[in-house]
DOLUM-889664 format. One record per atom (N, C-alpha, C, CB): residue number from 0; residue in three letters; z, y, x. Coordinates in nm, 2 decimals. Atoms other than C-alpha are relative to their C-alpha. Glycine has a CB too. Layout:
N
> pos:code:Z:Y:X
> NUM:Ala:Z:Y:X
...
***
This chain:
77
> pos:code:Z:Y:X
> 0:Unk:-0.11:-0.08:0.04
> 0:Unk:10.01:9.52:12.22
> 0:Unk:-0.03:0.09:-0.12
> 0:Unk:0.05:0.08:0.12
> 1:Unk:0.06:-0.09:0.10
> 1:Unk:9.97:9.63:11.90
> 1:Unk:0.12:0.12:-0.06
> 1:Unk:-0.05:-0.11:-0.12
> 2:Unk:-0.07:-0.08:0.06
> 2:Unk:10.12:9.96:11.73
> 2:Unk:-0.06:0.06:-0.12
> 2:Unk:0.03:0.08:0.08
> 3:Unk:0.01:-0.01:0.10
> 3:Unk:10.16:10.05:11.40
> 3:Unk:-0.01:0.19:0.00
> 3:Unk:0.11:-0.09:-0.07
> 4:Unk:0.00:-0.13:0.03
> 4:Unk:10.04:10.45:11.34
> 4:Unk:-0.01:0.04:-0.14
> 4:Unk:-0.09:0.05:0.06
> 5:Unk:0.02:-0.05:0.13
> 5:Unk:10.14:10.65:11.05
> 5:Unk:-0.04:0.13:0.01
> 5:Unk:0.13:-0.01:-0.08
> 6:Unk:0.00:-0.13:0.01
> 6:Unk:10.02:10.96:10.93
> 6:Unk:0.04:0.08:-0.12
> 6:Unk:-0.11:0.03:0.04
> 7:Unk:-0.03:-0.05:0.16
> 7:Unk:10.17:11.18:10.67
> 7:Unk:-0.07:0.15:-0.01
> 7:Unk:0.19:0.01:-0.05
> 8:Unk:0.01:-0.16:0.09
> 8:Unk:10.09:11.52:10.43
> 8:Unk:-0.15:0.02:0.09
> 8:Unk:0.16:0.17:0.05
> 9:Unk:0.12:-0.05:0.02
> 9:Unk:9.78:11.70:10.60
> 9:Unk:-0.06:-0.08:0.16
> 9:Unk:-0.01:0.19:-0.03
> 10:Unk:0.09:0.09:-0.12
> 10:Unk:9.71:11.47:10.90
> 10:Unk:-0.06:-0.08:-0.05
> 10:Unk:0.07:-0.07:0.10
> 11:Unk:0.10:0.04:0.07
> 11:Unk:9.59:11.26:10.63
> 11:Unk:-0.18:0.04:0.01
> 11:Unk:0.06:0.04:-0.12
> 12:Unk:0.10:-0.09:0.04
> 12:Unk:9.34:11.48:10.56
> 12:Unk:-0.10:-0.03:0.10
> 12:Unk:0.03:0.14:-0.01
> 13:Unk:0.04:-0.02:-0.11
> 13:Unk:9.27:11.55:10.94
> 13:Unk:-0.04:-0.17:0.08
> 13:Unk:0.11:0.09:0.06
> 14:Unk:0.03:0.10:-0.07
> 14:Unk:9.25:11.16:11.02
> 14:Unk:-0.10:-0.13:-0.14
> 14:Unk:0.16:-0.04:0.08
> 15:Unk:0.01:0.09:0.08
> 15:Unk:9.13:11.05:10.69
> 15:Unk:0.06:-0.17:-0.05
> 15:Unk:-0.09:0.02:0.01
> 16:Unk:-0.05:0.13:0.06
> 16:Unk:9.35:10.72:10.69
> 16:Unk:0.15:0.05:-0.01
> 16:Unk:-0.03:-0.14:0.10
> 17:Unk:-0.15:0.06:0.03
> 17:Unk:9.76:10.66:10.59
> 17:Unk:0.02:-0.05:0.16
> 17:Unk:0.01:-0.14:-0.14
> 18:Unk:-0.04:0.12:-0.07
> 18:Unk:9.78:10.39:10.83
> 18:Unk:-0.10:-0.07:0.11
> 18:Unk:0.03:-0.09:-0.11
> 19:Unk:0.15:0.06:-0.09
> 19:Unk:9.58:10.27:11.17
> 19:Unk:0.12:-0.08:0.11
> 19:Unk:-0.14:0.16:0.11
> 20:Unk:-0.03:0.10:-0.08
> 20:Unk:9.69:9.97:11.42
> 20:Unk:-0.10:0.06:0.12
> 20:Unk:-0.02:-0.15:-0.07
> 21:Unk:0.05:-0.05:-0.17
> 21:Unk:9.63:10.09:11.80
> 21:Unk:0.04:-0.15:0.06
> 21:Unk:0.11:0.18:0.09
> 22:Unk:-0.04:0.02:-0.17
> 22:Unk:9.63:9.87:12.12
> 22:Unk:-0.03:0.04:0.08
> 22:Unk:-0.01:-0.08:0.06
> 23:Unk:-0.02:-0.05:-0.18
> 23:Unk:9.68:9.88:12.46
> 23:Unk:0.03:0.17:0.02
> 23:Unk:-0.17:-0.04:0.10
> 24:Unk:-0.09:-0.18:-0.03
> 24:Unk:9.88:10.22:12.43
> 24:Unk:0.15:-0.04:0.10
> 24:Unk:0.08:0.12:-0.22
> 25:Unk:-0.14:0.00:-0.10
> 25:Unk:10.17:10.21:12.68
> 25:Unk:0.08:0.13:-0.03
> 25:Unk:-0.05:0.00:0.17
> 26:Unk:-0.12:-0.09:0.06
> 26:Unk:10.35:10.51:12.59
> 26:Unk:-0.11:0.14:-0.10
> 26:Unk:0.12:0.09:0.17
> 27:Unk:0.01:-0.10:0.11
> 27:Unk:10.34:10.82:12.34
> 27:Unk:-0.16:0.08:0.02
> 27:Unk:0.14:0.11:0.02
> 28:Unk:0.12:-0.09:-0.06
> 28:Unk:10.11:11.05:12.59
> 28:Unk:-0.12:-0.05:-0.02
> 28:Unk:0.01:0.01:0.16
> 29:Unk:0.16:0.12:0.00
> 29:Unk:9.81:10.74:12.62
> 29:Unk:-0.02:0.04:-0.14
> 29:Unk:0.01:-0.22:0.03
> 30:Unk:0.03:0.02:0.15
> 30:Unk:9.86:10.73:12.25
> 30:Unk:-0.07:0.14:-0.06
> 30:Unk:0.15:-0.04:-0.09
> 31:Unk:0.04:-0.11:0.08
> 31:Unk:9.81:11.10:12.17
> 31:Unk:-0.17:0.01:0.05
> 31:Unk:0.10:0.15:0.03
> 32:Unk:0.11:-0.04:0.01
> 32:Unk:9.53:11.14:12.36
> 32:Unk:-0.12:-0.12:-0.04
> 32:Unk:-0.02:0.08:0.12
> 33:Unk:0.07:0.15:0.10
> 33:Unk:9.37:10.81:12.19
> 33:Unk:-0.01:0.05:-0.10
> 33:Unk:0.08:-0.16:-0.03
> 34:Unk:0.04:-0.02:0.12
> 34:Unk:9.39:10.97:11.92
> 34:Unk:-0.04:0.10:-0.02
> 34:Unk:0.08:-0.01:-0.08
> 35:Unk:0.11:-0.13:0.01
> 35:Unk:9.26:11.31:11.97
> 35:Unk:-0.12:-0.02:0.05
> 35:Unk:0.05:0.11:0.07
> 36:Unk:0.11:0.01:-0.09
> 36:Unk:8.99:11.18:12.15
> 36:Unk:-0.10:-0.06:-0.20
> 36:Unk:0.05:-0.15:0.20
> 37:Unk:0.03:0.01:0.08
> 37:Unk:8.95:10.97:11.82
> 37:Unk:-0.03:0.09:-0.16
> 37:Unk:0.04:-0.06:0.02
> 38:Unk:-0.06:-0.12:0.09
> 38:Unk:9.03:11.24:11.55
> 38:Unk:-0.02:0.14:0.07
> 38:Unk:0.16:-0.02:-0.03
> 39:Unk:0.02:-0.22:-0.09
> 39:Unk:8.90:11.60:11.71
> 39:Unk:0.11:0.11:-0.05
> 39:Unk:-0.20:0.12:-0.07
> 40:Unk:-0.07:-0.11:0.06
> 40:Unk:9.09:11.78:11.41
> 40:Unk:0.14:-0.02:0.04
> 40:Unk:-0.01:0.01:-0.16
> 41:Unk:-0.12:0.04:-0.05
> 41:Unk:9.41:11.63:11.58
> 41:Unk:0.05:0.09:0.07
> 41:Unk:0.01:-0.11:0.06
> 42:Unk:0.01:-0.10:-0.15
> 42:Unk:9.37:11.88:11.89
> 42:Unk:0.06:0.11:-0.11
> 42:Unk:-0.20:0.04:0.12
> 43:Unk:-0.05:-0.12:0.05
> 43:Unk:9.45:12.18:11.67
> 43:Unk:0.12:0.03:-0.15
> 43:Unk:-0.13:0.04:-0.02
> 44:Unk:-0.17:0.07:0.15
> 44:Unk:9.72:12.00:11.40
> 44:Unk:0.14:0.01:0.10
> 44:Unk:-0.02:-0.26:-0.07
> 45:Unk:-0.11:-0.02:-0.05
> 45:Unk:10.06:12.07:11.48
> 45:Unk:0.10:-0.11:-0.07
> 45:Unk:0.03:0.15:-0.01
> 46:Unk:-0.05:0.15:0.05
> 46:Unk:10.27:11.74:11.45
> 46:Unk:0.11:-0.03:0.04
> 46:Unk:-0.08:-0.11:0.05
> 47:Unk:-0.11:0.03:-0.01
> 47:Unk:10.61:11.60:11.49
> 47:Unk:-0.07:-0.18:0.03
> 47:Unk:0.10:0.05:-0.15
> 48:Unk:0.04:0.14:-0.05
> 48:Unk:10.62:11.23:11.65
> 48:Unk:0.11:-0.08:0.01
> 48:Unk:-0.07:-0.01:0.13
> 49:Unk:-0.14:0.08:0.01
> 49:Unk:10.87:10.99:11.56
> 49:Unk:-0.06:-0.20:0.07
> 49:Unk:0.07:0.00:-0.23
> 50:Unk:0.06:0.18:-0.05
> 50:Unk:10.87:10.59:11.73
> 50:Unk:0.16:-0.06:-0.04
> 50:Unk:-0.06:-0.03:0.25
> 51:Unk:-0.16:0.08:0.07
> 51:Unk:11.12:10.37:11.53
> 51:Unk:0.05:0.08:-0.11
> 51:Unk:0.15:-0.02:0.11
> 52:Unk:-0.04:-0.13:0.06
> 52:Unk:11.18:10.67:11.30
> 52:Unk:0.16:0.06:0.05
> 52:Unk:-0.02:-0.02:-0.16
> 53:Unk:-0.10:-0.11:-0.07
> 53:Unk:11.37:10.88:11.55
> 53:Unk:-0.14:0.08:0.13
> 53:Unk:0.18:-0.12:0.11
> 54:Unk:0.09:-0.10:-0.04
> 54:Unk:11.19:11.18:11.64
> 54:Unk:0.01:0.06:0.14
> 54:Unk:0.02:0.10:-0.08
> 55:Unk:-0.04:0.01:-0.17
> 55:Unk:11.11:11.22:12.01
> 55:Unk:-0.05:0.15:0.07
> 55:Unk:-0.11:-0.15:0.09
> 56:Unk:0.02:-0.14:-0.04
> 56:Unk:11.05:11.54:12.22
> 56:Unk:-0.07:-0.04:0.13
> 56:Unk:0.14:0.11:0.01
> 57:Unk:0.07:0.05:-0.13
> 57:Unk:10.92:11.35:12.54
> 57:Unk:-0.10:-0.10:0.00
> 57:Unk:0.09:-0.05:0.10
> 58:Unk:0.08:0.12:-0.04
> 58:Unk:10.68:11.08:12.63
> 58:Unk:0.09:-0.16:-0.01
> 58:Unk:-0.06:0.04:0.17
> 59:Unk:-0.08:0.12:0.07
> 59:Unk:10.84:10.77:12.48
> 59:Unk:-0.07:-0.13:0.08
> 59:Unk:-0.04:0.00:-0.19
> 60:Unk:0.09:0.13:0.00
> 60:Unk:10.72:10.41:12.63
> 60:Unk:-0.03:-0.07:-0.12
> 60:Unk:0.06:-0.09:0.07
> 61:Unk:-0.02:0.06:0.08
> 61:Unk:10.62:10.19:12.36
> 61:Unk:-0.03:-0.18:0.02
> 61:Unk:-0.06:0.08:-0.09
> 62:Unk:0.04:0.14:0.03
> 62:Unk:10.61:9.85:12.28
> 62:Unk:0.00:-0.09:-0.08
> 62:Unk:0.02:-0.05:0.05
> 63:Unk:0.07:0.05:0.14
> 63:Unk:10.45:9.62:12.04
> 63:Unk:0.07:-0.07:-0.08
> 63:Unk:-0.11:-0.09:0.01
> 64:Unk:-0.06:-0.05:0.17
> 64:Unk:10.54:9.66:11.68
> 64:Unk:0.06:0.13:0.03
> 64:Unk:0.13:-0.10:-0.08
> 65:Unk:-0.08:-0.13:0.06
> 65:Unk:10.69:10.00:11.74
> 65:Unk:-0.09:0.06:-0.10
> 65:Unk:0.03:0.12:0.11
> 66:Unk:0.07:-0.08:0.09
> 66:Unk:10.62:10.20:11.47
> 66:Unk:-0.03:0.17:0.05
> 66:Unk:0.09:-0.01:-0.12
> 67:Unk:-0.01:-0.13:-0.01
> 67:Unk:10.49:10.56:11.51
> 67:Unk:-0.06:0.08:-0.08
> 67:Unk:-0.02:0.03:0.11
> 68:Unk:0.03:-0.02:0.13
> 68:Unk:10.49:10.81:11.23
> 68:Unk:-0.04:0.15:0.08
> 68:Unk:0.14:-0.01:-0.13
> 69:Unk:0.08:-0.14:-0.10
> 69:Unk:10.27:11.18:11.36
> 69:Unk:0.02:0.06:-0.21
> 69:Unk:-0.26:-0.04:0.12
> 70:Unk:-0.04:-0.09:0.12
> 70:Unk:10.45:11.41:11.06
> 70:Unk:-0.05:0.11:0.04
> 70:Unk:0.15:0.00:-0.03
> 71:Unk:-0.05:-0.16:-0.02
> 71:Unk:10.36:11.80:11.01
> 71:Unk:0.13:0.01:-0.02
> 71:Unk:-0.07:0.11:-0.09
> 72:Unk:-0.11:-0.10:0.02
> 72:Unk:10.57:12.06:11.02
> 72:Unk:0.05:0.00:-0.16
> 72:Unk:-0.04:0.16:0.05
> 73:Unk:-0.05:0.00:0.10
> 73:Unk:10.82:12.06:10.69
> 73:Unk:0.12:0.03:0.03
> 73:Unk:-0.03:-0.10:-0.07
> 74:Unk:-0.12:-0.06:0.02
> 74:Unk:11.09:12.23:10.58
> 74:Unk:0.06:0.00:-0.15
> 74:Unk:-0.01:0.12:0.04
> 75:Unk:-0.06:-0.01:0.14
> 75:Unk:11.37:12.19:10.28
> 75:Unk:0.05:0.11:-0.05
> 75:Unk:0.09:-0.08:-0.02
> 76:Unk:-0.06:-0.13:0.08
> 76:Unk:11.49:12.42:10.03
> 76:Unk:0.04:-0.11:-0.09
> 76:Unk:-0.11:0.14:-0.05
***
């Protein structure tokens, strides 16, 4: 079950890649802490989480090819 993870602006930084292919994640929750576990500076990044690009507020199931994009905080002017 593969998923496509994006990261943008300073999660970059914090994960040093763009772009990473996860399996065997079953929903949002597994996934985060897969990735904090992988990425330490993740635990203290404050992130927005979209799957399909629609931004979710709960624990999402996923399944393979969803896309999921882990955005900071941004605001327009």
């Amino acid at each position: 079950m593969a998923i496509e993870i994006l990261f943008f602006g300073s999660l970059t930084d914090a994960t040093t890649v763009g772009r990473l292919i996860v399996e065997d994640v079953t929903d949002t929750d597994q996934l985060k802490t897969y990735l904090m576990e992988r990425y330490p500076a993740l635990c203290s990044a404050r992130y927005f989480v979209a799957v399909n690009q629609r931004m979710i507020q709960q624990t999402e199931s996923l399944q393979p090819g969803d896309i999921v994009a882990l955005m900071p905080p941004f605001s327009g002017g």
